[in-house]
Structures are given as structure tokens and as C-alpha cells.
C-alpha positions in Angstrom: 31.4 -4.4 20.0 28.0 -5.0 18.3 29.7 -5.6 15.1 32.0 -7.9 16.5 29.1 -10.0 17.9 27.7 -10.3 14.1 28.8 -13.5 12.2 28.5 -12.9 8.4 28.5 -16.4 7.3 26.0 -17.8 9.7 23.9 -14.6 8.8 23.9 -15.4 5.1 23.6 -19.0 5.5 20.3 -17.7 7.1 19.2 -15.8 4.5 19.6 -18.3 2.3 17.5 -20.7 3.9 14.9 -18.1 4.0 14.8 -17.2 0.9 14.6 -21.3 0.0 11.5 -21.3 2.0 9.8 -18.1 0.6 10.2 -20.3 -3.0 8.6 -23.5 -1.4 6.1 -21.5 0.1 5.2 -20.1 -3.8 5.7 -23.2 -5.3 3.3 -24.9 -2.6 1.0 -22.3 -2.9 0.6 -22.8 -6.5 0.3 -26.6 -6.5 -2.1 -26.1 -4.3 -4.3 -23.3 -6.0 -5.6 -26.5 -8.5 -7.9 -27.9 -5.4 -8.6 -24.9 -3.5 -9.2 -21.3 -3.8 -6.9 -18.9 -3.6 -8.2 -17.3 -0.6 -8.6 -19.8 2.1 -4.7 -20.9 1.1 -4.0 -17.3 2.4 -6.1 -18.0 5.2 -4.5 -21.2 6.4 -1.4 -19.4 5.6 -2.0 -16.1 8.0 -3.4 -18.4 10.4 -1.0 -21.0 11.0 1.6 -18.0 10.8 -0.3 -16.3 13.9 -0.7 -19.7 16.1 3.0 -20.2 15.5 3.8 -16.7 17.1 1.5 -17.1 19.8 2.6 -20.5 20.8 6.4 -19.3 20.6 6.9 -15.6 21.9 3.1 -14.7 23.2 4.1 -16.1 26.7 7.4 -14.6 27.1 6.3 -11.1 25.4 3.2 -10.8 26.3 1.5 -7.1 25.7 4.9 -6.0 24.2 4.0 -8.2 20.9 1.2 -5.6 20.4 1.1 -2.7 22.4 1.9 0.3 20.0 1.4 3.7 19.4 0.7 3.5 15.8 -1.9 1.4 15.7 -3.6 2.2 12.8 -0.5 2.4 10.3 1.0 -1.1 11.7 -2.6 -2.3 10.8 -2.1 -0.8 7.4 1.2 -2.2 7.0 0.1 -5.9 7.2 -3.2 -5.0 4.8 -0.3 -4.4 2.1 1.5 -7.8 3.0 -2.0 -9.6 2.8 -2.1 -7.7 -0.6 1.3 -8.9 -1.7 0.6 -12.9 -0.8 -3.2 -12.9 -1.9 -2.2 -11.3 -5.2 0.7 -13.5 -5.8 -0.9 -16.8 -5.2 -3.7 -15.2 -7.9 -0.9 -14.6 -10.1 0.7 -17.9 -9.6 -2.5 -19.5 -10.6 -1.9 -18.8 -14.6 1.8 -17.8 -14.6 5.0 -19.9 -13.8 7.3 -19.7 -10.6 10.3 -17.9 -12.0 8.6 -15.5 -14.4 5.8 -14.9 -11.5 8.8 -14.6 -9.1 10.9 -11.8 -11.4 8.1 -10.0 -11.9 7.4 -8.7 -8.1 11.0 -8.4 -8.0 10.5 -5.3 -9.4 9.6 -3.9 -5.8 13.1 -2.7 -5.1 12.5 0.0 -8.4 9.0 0.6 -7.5 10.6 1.8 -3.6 12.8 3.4 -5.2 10.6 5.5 -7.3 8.0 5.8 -4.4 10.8 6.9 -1.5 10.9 10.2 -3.1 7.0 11.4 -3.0 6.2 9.4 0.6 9.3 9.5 2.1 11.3 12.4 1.0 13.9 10.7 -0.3 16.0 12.2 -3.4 15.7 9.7 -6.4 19.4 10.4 -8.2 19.7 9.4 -12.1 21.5 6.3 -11.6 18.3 5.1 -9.9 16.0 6.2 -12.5 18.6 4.4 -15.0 18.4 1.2 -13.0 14.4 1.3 -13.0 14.2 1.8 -16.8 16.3 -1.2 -17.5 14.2 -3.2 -15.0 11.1 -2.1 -16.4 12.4 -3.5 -19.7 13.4 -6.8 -18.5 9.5 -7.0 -17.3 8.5 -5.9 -21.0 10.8 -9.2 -21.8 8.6 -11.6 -19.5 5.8 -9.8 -20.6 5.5 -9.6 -24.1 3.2 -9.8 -26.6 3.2 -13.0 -28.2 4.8 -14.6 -24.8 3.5 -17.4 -22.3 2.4 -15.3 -20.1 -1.6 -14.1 -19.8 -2.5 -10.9 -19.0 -4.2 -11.2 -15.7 -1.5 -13.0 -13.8 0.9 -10.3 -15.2 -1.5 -8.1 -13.5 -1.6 -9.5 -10.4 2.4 -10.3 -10.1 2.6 -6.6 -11.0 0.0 -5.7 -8.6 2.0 -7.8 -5.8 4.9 -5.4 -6.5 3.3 -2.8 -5.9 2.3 -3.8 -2.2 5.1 -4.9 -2.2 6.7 -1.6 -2.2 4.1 0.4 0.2 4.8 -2.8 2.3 8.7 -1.6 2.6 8.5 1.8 2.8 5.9 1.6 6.0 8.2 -0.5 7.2 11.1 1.6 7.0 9.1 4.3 8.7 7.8 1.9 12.1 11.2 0.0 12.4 12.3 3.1 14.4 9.7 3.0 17.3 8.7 -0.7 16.5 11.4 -4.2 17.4 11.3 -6.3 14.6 9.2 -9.3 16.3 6.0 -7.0 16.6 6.1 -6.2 13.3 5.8 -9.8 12.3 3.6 -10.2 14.7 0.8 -7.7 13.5 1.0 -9.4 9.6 0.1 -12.4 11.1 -2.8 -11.3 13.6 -3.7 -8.7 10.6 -3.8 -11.3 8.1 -5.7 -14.1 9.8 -8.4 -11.7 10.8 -9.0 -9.8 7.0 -9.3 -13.6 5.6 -11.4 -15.4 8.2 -13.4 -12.5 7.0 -13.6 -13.3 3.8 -13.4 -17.5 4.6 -17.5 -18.1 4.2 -17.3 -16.7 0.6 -14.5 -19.1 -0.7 -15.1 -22.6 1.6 -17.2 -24.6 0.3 -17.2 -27.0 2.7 -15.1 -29.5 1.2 -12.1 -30.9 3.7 -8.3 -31.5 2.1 -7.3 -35.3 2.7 -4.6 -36.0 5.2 -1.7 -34.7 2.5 -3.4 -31.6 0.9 -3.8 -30.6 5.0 -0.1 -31.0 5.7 0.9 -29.0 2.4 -2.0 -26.2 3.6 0.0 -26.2 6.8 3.1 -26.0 5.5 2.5 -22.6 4.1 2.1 -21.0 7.3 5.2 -22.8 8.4 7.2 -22.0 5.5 6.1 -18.1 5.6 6.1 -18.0 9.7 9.7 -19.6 9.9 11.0 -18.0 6.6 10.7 -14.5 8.3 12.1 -15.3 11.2 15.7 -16.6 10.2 15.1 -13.4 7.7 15.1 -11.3 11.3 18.1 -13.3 12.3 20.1 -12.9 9.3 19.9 -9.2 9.8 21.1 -9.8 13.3 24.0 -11.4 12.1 25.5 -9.9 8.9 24.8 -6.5 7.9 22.3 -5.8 5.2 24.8 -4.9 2.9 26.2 -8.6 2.4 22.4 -9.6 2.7 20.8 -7.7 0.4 22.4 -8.7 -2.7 21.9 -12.2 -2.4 18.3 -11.7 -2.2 18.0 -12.6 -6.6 19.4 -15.6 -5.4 15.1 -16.4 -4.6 14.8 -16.8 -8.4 17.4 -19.4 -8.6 15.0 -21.3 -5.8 12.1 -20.1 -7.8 13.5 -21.6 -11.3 14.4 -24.6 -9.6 11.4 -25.2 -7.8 9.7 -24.8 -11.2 11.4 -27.0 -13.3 11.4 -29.9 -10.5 7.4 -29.5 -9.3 6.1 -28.7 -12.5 8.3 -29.4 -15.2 9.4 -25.9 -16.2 11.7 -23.7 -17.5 11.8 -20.1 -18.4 12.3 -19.1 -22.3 15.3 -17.2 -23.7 14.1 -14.4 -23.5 12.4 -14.6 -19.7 15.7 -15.8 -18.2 17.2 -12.3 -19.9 14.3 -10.4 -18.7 15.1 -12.0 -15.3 18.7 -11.4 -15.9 18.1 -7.4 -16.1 15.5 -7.4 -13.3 17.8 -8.4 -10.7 20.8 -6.5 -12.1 18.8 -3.4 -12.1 18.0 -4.5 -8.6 21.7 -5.0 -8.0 22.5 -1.6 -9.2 20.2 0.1 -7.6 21.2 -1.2 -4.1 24.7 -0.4 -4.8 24.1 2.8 -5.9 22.3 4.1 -2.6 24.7 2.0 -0.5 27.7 4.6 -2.4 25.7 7.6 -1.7 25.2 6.6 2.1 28.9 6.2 2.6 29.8 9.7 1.0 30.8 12.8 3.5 27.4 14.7 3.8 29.0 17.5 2.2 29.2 15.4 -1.2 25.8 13.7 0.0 23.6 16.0 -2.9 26.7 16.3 -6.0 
């Protein structure tokens, strides 16, 4: 009955929009990294993320938004998200949208490599195979002699790799924790870590009436971006979801190109290319292995 309730198109029709927004919040973030610092964008972000949430479900959830029993790991959970967007916006500074954009879409091999050792999970050959080739499609972006400075690689890589602890907490709290309280903690986690750090980075300086509408549109873009993303899930299964999810670098190379009048190399758009087929592959191969008979489960 549930999976007659589910309707596949609407569900990736969501997705899709979502994953628009997550570009236009990167592409915002990095127009906007030229007048302000990286930090208080994250802050305006987390913050107008958090008001959004509070305005919308605080009076009809109440306690339930953040009552839990795991305090202490949700809390670290949305440390690793603040990790993800504060790094990327810092790579984003000094690297382009797409490229920026393939490289933490290496966080699918970097779960996969990291499910084994935190979560138990076996790591078959086909999945060390698909992480190889990805790894080389990064080396692609990345080379020597390429656009791309060594720092920004450094923090897109960086981004990946919260990226990845990011997922795998999640996969262990979204069995005692709905889907709306997860969001929910990022948001209240993330606004307080960078109205900690907000005295260091503001200088004092106010954005005119059009920088404050793009600050506020991050916030907006991330906020409402997750939440069709927890919709699409409620109406397709993640197996028709999840490998649209390289369609983001489409957004992301478009985005570029139109806002700042770029476009990936040769050899970055085949670096990109084998990222998100490894990525492809990979998904593939653990969605065959949880359809075999148990009995076949470790062959």
C-alpha cells in the first residue's frame, strides 16, 4: 500500500529541483565570497536555515523537533555538515563551480571505503574498482599543470570527507531519528558554531539592499533544497533517486558558465565524466548485492 502511495515522477521532479537549488546556493555562495568572508556567509546561511524551521514546523512539532536520545552524536552530525558548507564555500573561493562540484562528489567512494571500518560494512572489489577510477578522474581535475590551486583542491577534498562522516552518521540516527529532526539539528547546530565565530570575521560593514537578499537567499536555497530532498524520498524510492544525483554537475556547469563565464577543460569534463560514473557504479553495485538471496549475500 505504501508503495502504491509513492509517485515516481513527482518524487524525481523533486529531486531535481533540489538539486538545482543546492547549485544556486554554490554558485551564490561563491559570487558572494568577493565582498564577504567566507564565514559569516555560512552564518547567514545556518541562520536563515534555522528561522525558516522554526517559523514552519516549531509550532506544530514542538519538543519532538529536538528531543533525542542521542544528543551528543546528532550534535556531531551537524558539526560535519557545518564542515562540508564552510569548507566548500572556502574552496569555491579559488576553484570553479563544476570542478569544485566533482570534486566532493567523491563522497559516495569515500562512504564507501569508510562503511567498512565504522560501520561494518563489507567493501566487495567492484567497490574498490569504482573508487580507483574515481580517484583518477580527481587526479584529472587536479593535475599538475591544471587551473586549479592547491588549497581549494584541499578544501573541496576536505568537504568530501565530511561529507562522508556526514552520511554514514546519518545512516546510523535515521533509525531512531524522523527525517525533519535531523534537519532540524544542522540548522540549530550550525547557526550556534558560527555566531560563535561571527565577531572574528564581521567587520562591521552592512551588504546593500541586493547583497542582503542574495545572503538570504542562501539560507533559503539550502533550507528549502533539503526539504523537497525529504520529499523526494517520500515519493520515489532511492533507487530512481539516487542516480540522478550527477545530474547537480550539469546545474553546477551551467551555473558556471552563465554567472561567471566558465567552462570546464577537456580534460576536467573527463575527470568529471569518471567521477560520477564511478559514483554510478558503485550505487549499482550495492543496490545488486541488496537484492541477492542472503545465502548468495557474501559470494
Amino acid at each position: 500500500m505504501h508503495a502504491d502511495a509513492q509517485h515516481p515522477l513527482r518524487g524525481i521532479l523533486l529531486f531535481l529541483a533540489a538539486l538545482f537549488l543546492f547549485a544556486a546556493l554554490d554558485a551564490t555562495a561563491k559570487y558572494m565570497s568577493a565582498f564577504f568572508a567566507v564565514p559569516l556567509l555560512v552564518w547567514a546561511r545556518y541562520l536563515v536555515h534555522f528561522a525558516i524551521m522554526l517559523v514552519a514546523l516549531g509550532p506544530g512539532m514542538g519538543r519532538e523537533l529536538i528531543a533525542t536520545r542521542r544528543p551528543w552524536l546528532m550534535g556531531f552530525r551537524a558539526l560535519t555538515l557545518v564542515g562540508v558548507t564552510l569548507l566548500g564555500q572556502l574552496a569555491l573561493q579559488t576553484l570553479p563551480l563544476a570542478e569544485t562540484t566533482a570534486l566532493v562528489f567523491v563522497t559516495p567512494l569515500l562512504v564507501a571505503l569508510l562503511a567498512g571500518p565504522l560501520l561494518g560494512e563489507r567493501v566487495g572489489l567492484r567497490a574498490w574498482l569504482a573508487t580507483v577510477a574515481g580517484f583518477a578522474g580527481v587526479l584529472l581535475i587536479a593535475r599538475p599543470g591544471g587551473a586549479l590551486v592547491g588549497p581549494g583542491i584541499a578544501y573541496a577534498l576536505g568537504a568530501a570527507l565530511c561529507y562522508a562522516v556526514y552520511q554514514i552518521l546519518t545512516r546510523k540516527l535515521s533509525a531512531t531519528e524522523p527525517p525533519l529532526r535531523l534537519l532540524f539539528y544542522t540548522a540549530l547546530v550550525g547557526t550556534l558554531v558560527m555566531s560563535l565565530c561571527l565577531p572574528a570575521y564581521w567587520d562591521g560593514r552592512l551588504p546593500d539592499p541586493t547583497q542582503a537578499l542574495l545572503i538570504v537567499s542562501l539560507g533559503l536555497y539550502g533550507g528549502v533544497g533539503h526539504f523537497l530532498l525529504i520529499r523526494a524520498f517520500r515519493e520515489a524510492p532511492v533507487a530512481t533517486l539516487s542516480p540522478l544525483l550527477y545530474i547537480q554537475l550539469i546545474w553546477a556547469t551551467l551555473l558556471g558558465w552563465a554567472v561567471f563565464d566558465h567552462l570546464p577543460d577537456f580534460w576536467a569534463v573527463v575527470g568529471m565524466a569518471i567521477i560520477g560514473t564511478s559514483g554510478l557504479a558503485l550505487f549499482w553495485s550495492a543496490s545488486g548485492a541488496r537484492r541477492q538471496p542472503r545465502g548468495k549475500a557474501g559470494a
